[in-house]
C-alpha positions as CSV (number, residue, x, y, z in Angstrom):
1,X,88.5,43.0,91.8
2,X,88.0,42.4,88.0
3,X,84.6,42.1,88.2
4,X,84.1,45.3,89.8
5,X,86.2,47.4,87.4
6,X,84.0,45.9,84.8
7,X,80.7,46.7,86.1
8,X,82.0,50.7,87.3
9,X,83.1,50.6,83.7
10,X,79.4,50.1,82.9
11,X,78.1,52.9,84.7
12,X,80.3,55.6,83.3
13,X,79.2,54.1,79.4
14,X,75.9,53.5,78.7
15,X,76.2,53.6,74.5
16,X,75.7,50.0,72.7
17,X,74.2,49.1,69.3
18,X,70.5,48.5,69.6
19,X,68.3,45.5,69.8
20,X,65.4,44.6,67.3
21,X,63.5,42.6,69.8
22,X,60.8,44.7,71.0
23,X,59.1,43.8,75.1
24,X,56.2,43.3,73.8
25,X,54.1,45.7,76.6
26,X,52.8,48.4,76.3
27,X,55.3,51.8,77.2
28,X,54.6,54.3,79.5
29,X,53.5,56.8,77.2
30,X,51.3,55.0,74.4
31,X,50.3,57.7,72.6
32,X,53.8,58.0,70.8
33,X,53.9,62.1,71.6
34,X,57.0,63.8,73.0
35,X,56.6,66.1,76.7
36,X,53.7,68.7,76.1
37,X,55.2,72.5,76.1
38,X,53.5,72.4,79.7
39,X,56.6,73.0,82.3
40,X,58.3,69.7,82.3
41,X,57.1,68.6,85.7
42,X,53.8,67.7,84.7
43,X,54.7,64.1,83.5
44,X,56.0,63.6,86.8
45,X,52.9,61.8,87.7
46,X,52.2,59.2,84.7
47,X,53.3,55.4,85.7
48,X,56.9,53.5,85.2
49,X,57.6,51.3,82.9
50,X,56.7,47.6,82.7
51,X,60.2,46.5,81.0
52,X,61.8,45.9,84.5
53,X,59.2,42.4,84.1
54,X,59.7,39.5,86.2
55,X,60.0,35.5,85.4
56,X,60.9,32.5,85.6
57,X,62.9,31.3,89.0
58,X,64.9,29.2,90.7
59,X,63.8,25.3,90.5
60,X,66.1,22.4,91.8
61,X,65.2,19.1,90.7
62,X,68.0,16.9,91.4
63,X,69.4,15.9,94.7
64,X,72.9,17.0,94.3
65,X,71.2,20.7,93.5
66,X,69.2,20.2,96.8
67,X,71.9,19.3,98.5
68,X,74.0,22.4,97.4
69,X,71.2,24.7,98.5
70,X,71.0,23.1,101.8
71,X,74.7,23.8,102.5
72,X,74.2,27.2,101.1
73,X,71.6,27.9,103.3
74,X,72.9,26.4,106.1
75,X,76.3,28.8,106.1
76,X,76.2,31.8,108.5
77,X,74.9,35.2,107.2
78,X,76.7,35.7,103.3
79,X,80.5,34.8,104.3
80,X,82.6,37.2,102.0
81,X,83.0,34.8,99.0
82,X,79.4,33.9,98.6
83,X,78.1,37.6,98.3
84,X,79.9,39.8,95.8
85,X,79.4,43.8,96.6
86,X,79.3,44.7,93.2
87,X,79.7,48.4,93.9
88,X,81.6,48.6,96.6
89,X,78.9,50.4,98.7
90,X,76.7,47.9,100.0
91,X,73.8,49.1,97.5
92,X,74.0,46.2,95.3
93,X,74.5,43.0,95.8
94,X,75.3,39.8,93.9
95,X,75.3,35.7,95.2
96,X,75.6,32.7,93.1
97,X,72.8,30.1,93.4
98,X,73.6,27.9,90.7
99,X,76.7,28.5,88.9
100,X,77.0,28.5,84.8
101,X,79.6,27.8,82.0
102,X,82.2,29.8,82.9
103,X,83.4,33.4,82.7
104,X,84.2,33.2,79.1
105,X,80.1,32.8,78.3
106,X,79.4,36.2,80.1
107,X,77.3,38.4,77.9
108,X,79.0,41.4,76.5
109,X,77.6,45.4,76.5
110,X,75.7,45.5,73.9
111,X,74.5,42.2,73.2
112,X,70.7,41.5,73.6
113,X,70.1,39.0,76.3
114,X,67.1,36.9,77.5
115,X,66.6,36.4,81.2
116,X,63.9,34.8,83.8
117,X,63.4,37.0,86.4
118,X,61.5,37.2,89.5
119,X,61.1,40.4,91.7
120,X,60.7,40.7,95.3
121,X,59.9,43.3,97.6
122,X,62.0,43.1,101.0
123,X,59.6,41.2,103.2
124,X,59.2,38.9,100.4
125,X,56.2,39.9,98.4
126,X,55.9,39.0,94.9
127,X,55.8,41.8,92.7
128,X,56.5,40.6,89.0
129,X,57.2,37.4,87.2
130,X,57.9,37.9,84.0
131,X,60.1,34.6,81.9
132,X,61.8,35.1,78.4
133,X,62.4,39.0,79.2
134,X,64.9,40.3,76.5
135,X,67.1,43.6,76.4
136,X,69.9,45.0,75.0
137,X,72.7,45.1,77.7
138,X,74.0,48.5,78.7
139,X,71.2,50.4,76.8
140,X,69.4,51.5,79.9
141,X,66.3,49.5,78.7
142,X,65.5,47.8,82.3
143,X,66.9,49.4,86.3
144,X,69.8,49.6,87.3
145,X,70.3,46.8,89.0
146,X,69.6,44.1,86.0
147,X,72.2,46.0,83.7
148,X,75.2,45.9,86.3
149,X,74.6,42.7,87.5
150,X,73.7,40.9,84.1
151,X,76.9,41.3,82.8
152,X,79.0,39.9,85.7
153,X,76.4,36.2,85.1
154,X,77.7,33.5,83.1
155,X,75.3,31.8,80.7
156,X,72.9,29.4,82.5
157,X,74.1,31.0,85.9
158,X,71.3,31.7,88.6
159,X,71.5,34.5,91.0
160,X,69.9,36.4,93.8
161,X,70.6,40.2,93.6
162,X,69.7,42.3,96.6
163,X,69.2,45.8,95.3
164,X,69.0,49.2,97.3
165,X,65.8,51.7,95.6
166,X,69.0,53.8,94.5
167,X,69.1,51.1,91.4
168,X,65.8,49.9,91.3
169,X,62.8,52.5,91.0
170,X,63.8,55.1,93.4
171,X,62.5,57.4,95.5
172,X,59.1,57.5,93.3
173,X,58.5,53.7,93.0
174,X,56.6,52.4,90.3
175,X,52.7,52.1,89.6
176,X,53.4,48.6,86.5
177,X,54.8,46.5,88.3
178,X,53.6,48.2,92.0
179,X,56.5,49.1,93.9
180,X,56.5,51.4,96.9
181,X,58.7,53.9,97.1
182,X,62.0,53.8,98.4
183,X,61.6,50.0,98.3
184,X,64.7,47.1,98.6
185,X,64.2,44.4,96.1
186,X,65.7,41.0,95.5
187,X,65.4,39.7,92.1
188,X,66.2,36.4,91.1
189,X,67.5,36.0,87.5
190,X,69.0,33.4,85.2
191,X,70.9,34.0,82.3
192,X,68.9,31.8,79.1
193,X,71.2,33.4,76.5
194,X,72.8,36.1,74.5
195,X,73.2,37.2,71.0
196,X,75.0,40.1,69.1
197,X,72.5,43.0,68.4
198,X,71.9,43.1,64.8
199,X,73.4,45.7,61.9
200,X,70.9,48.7,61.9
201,X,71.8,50.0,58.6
202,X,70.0,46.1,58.0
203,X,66.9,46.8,59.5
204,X,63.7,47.4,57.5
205,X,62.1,50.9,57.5
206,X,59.1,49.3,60.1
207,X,62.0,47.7,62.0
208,X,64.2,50.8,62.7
209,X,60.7,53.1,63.7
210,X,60.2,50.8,66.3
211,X,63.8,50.2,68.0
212,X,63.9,54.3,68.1
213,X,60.4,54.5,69.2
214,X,61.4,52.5,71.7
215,X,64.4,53.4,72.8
216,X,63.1,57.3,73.5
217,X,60.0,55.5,75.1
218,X,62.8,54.5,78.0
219,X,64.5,57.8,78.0
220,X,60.8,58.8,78.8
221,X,60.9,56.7,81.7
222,X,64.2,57.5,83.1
223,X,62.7,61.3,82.8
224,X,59.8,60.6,84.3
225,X,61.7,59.1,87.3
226,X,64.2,61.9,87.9
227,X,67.2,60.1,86.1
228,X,67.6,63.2,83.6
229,X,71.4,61.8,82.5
230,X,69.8,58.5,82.3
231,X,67.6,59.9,80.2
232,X,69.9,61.8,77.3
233,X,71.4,58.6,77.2
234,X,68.5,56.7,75.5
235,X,67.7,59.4,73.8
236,X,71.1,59.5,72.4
237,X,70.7,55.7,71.3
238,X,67.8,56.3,69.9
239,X,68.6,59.2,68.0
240,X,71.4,57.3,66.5
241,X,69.2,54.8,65.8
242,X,67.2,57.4,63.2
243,X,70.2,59.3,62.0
244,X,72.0,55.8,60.8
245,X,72.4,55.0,57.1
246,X,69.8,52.5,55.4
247,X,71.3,49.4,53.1
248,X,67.7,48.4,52.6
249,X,65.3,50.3,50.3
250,X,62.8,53.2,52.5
251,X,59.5,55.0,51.1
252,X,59.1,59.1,51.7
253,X,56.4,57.7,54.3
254,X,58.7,56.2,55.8
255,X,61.6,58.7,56.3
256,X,59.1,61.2,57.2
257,X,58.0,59.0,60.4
258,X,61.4,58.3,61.3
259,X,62.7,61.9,61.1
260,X,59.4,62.7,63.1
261,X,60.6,60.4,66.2
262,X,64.4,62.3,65.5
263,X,63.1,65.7,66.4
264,X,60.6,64.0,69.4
265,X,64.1,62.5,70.7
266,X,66.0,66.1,70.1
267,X,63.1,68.0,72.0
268,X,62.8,65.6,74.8
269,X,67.0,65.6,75.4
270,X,66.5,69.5,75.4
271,X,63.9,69.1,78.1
272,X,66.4,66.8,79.9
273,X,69.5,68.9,79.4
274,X,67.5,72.0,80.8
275,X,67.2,70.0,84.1
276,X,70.5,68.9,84.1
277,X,71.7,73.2,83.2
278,X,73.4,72.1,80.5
279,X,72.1,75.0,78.4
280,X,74.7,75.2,75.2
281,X,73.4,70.9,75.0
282,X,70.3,72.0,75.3
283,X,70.5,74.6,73.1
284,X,72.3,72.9,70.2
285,X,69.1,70.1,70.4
286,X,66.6,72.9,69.7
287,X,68.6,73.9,66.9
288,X,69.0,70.9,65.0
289,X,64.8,70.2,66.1
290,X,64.2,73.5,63.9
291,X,66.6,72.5,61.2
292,X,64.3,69.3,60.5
293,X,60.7,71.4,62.0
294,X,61.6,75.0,61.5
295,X,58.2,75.7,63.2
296,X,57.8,73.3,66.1
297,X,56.3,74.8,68.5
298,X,58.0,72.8,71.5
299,X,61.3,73.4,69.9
300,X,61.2,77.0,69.6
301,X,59.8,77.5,73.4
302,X,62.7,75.3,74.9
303,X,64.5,77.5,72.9
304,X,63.6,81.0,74.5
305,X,63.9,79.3,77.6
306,X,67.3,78.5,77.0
307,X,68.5,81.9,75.6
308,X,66.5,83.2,78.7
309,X,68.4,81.3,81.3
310,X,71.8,82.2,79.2
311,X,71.0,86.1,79.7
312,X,69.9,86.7,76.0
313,X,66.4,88.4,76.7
314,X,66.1,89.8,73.3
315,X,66.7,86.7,71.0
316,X,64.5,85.1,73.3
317,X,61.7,87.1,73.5
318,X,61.9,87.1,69.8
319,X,61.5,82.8,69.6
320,X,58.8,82.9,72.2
321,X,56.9,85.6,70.1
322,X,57.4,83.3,67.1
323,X,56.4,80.5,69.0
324,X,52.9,82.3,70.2
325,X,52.0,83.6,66.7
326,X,52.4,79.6,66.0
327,X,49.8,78.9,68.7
328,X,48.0,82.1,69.8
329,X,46.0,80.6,72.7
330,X,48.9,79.1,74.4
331,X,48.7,79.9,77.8
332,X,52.0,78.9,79.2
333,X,54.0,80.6,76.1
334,X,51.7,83.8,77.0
335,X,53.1,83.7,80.7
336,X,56.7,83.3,79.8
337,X,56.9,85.5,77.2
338,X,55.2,88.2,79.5
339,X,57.6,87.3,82.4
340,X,60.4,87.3,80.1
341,X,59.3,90.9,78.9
342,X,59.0,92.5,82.2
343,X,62.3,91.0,83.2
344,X,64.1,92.4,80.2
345,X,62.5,96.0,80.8
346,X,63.7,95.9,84.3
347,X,67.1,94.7,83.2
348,X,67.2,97.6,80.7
349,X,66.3,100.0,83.5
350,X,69.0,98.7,85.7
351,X,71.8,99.6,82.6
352,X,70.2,102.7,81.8
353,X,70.8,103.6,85.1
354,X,74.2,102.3,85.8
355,X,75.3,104.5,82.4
356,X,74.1,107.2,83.9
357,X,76.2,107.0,86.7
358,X,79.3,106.0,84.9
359,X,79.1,108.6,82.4
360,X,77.3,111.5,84.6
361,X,74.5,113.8,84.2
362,X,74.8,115.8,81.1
363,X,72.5,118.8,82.1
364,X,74.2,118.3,85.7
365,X,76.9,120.7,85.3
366,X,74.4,123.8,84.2
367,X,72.1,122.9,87.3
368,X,75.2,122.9,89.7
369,X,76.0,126.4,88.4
370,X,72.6,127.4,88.6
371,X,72.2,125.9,92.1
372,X,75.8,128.0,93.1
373,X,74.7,131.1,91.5
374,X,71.4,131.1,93.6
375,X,73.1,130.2,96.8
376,X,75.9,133.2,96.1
377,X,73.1,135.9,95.8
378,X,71.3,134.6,98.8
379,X,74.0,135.2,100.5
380,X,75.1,138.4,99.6
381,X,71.4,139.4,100.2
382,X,71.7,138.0,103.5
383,X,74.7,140.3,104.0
384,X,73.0,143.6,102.7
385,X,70.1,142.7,105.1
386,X,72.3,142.2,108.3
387,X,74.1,145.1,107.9
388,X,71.1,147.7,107.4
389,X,69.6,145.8,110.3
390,X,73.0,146.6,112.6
391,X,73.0,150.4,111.4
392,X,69.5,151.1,112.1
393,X,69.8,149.2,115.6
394,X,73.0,151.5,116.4
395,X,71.1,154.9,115.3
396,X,68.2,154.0,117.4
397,X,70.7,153.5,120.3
398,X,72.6,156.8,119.1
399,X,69.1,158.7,119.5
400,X,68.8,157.3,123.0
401,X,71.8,158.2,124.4
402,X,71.2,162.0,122.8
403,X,67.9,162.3,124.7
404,X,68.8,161.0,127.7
405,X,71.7,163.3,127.8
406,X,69.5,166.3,127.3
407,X,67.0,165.0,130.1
């Protein structure tokens, strides 16, 4: 159907102009700082992200709403028309509780929109209300499930959305708001409004910091959660974000701090393009992290790992040594450098020795005649020493027959 092709469309192109409006919570990681140089695993265990907030609900004051809730409710199990599959694959699912103004007031990708929405575990827990909760549309800012779905809602529309962990929060769950893993969900959401995402070449200096800040605060999240693609995607955004021209006036201060979240963004997409092996990505973010912070640290370790996993042993035994003059007393640069080392001598080993075998001994050919030469007079020794052996045994048997004959 139509409404399928658009939201498969969605999936495949997650790249929309930004939104000014911040959530308003706090992110997952507060402290503003990009992954530590410690292996990339480590962040595994801080919490999701509290942007997937619940509010508002579903309310029916009149009788005639009542009345069409009774009849709804009254129908046999989701008949075909009343539940849409919005991906084809039973994951995610889409029904109409109240219907809104029309399929020309759906909200478009890219536009910021402001929901209610509630969240429900399966059995029907509670797990989040949250009213009022704004995002940009098709930036990857909230799960899965509220980006595809959104954008099929018309405005004022209310809808239940039955959700498989796939497009919610996975096989890890969340710790804000507490979801188990592996957990079903059913969200209830009504569309209050949307509006086109301002011009960023518009926004203040203060403005801009944030949206980036916060956009790579989400690619931090979809990291965290394994969603690596997901991940380079809001990094993406946000790096365009801090890379756009400025039509309003911006201090040294300023563009210092922003180009500070740039290379945070470049070094975090490296992290996530080493777990996705795209290494020449990954490789091109570390250089344009050093072009801005010639000695970053994180920057130049991603790097030798990079050039590492591509083969290149020298050039990146060479980074990582730069990188541990930097910061002598880093342990984990000391263990890959010395790892790297003793890989790259036993690689050189391994070519030394398959020269040698292509090309052949040098000193072989003197040793072979050498060894020939020895072998040649041992034998002709052996010869002289067989055949003194044989004369002597027939004299002795020449003497006997003599004396027996005179006996």
């Amino acid at each position: 159907m139509t409404e399928k092709e658009e939201i498969m469309d969605t999936c495949d192109s997650h790249a929309s102009a930004a939104s000014v409006k911040k959530n308003g919570r706090t992110s997952l990681l507060d402290s503003g700082e990009d992954f530590e140089v410690l292996d990339e695993e480590d962040i595994d265990d801080d919490p999701p992200p509290p942007l997937e907030d619940a509010g508002g609900g579903k309310g029916k004051n009149t009788d005639e709403s009542e009345k069409k809730n009774a009849d709804s409710d009254s129908d046999p199990p989701g008949p075909v028309e009343e539940w849409m599959d919005v991906l084809g694959n039973d994951q995610l699912k889409k029904k109409v509780l109240e219907a809104g103004e029309g399929r020309d007031s759906r909200p478009q990708k890219g536009q910021n929109v402001k929901i209610n929405l509630k969240t429900y575990l399966k059995d029907g827990t509670l797990v989040e209300e949250q009213p009022d909760l704004s995002f940009t549309l098709g930036d990857g800012d909230v799960i899965q499930a509220l980006d595809l779905t959104v954008q099929l809602m018309e405005m004022g529309e209310k809808a239940l959305v039955q959700v498989d962990a796939k497009y919610a929060y996975g096989v890890r769950g969340s710790l804000e708001p507490e979801v188990p893993p592996n957990s079903e969900l059913s969200l209830e959401v009504e569309l209050l409004k949307a509006t086109d995402a301002p011009d960023v070449e518009l926004l203040t200096p203060p403005e801009k910091i944030a949206l980036a800040s916060h956009k790579r605060e989400m690619g931090n999240v979809h990291y965290q959660r394994g969603d690596y693609a997901f991940a380079v995607n809001s990094y993406s955004i946000a790096l365009q974000i801090t890379e756009s021209s400025s039509k309003v006036d911006i201090s040294p201060e300023e563009e210092n701090e922003l180009m500070g979240v740039r290379v945070k963004c470049l070094n975090n997409m490296a992290a996530s393009q080493l777990k996705l092996d795209h290494y020449d990505a990954a490789l091109k973010s570390c250089v344009s992290a050093l072009e801005h912070q010639p000695d970053n640290i994180k920057a130049l370790f991603r790097m030798g790992k990079v050039l590492a996993l591509q083969g290149e042993y020298t050039e990146a035994i060479q980074t990582l040594r730069k990188a541990l003059k930097l910061e002598p007393s880093n342990k984990t640069i000391h263990s890959e450098l010395s790892k790297l080392v003793k890989k790259n001598s036993e690689q050189r080993g391994a070519e030394q020795a398959m020269y040698k075998k292509m090309l052949g001994n040098p000193g072989g050919g003197s040793s072979s005649g050498s060894q020939k030469h020895r072998a040649k007079s041992t034998w002709g020794l052996s010869w002289k020493w067989l055949f003194g052996a044989t004369a002597v045994a027939i004299g002795g048997v020449a003497l006997s027959v003599v004396i027996a004959a005179r006996n």
